[in-house]
C-alpha positions as CSV (number, residue, x, y, z in Angstrom):
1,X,2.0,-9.7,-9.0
2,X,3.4,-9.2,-5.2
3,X,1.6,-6.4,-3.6
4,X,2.1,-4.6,-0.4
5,X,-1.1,-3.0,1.0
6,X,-1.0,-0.7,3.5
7,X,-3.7,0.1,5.9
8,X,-5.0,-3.5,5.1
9,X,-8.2,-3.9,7.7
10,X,-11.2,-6.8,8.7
11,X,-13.4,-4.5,8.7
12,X,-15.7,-5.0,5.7
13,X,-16.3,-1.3,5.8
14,X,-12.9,-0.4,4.9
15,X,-11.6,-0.1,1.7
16,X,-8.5,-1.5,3.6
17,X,-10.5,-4.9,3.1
18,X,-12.1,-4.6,0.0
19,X,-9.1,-3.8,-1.7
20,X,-7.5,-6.7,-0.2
21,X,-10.4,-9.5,-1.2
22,X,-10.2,-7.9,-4.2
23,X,-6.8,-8.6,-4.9
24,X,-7.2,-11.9,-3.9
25,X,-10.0,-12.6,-6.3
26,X,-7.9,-11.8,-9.2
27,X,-4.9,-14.0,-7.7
28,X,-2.6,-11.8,-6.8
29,X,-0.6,-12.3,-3.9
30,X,-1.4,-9.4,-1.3
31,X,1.3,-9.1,2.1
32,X,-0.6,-6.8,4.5
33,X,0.8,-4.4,6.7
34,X,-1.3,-3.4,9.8
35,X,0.4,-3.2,13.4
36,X,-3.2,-4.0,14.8
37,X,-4.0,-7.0,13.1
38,X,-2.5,-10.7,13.4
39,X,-4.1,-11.8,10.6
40,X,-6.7,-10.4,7.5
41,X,-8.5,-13.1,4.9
42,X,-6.6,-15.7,6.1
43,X,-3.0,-13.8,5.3
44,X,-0.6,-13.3,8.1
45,X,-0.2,-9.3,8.7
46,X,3.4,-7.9,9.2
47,X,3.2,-4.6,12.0
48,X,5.6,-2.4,9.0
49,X,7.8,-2.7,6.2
50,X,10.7,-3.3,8.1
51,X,8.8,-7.6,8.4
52,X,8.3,-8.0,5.1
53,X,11.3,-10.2,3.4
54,X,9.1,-11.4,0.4
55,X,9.9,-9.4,-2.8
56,X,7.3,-7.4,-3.8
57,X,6.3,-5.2,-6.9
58,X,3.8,-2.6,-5.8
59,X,2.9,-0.6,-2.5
60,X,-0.2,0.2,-2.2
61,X,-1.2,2.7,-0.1
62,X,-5.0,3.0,1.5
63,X,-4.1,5.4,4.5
64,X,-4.6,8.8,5.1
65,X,-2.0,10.7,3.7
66,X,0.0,12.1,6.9
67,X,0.4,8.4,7.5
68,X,1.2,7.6,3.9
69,X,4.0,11.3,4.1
70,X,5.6,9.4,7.0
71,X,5.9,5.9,5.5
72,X,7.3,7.1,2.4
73,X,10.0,9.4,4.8
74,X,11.0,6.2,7.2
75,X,10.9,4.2,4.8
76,X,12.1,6.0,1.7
77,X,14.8,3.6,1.1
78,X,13.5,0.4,0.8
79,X,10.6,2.7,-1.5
80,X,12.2,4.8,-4.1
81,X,12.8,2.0,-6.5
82,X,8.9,0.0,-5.9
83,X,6.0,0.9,-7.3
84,X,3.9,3.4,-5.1
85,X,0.0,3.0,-5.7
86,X,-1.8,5.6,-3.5
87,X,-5.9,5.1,-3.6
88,X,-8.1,7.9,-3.5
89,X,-7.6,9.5,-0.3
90,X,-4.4,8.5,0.6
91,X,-2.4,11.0,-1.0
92,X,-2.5,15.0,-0.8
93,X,-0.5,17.5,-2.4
94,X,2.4,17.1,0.0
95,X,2.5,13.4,-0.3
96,X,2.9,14.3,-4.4
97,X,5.3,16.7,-4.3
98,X,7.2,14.1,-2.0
99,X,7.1,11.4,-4.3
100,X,8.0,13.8,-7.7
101,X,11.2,15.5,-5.9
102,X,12.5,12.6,-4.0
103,X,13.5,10.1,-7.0
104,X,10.3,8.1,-7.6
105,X,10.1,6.6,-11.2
106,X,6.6,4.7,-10.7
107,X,3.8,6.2,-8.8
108,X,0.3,6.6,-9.0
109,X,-2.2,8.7,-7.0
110,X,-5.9,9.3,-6.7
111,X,-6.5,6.2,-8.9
112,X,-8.2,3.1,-7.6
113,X,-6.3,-0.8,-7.9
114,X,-9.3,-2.5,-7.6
115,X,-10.5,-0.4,-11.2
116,X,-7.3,0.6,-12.7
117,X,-5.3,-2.2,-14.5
118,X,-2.0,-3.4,-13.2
C-alpha cells in the first residue's frame, strides 16, 4: 500500500513520526509531505502534494484540522477520488462536513492507521 502522510515529522514526539516508522514496520511504502523537512527515516520529503508523482492509495492526514480544511480545499482535485485517513486530531466538524458534501467516497476520521486495519 502507497501512502501519503501528511504532517510527517523527526521528531520522535510526534505522532507525525510514529505513524510514519510505523508504516514502515509493516512495509508499506510511506511518501512524506512536510515543507520543513529534507528528509524523515531515511525517505525523501516532498514540500506538498503538488511533488508527489508516485501513485498513491491513501492520504493520511496527522495535522491540525485548519491545515487539513485547506489541503483538502487546494488540493481537492487531485483528493476527491484517494482515500482520505484523518488521525485523531486532525479532523473537526468542518473538516467532515467538507469531506461528506464535496464528493468523497472513502474517508475516515478520528480513527488511528497505526491500530485500524488497512
Amino acid at each position: 500500500m502507497k501512502i501519503v502522510l501528511i504532517g510527517a515529522s523527526n521528531n520522535p514526539e510526534k505522532y507525525g513520526n510514529k505513524i510514519m516508522k510505523n508504516l514502515l514496520s509493516k512495509w508499506h511504502t510511506v511518501i512524506p509531505v512536510n515543507p520543513k523537512e529534507k528528509e524523515i527515516e531515511w525517505v525523501k520529503t516532498h514540500i506538498n502534494l503538488w511533488f508527489v508523482k508516485t501513485k498513491y492509495d491513501i492520504v493520511n492526514f496527522v495535522v491540525p484540522p485548519e491545515v487539513t480544511l485547506q489541503i483538502l480545499e487546494k488540493y481537492y482535485e487531485v483528493l476527491k477520488d484517494k482515500k482520505i485517513w484523518c488521525q485523531p486530531g486532525a479532523s473537526n466538524e468542518e473538516v467532515k462536513s467538507f469531506l461528506e458534501n464535496n464528493e468523497f467516497k472513502d474517508y475516515i476520521t478520528d480513527s488511528c492507521i497505526m491500530v485500524e486495519k488497512i
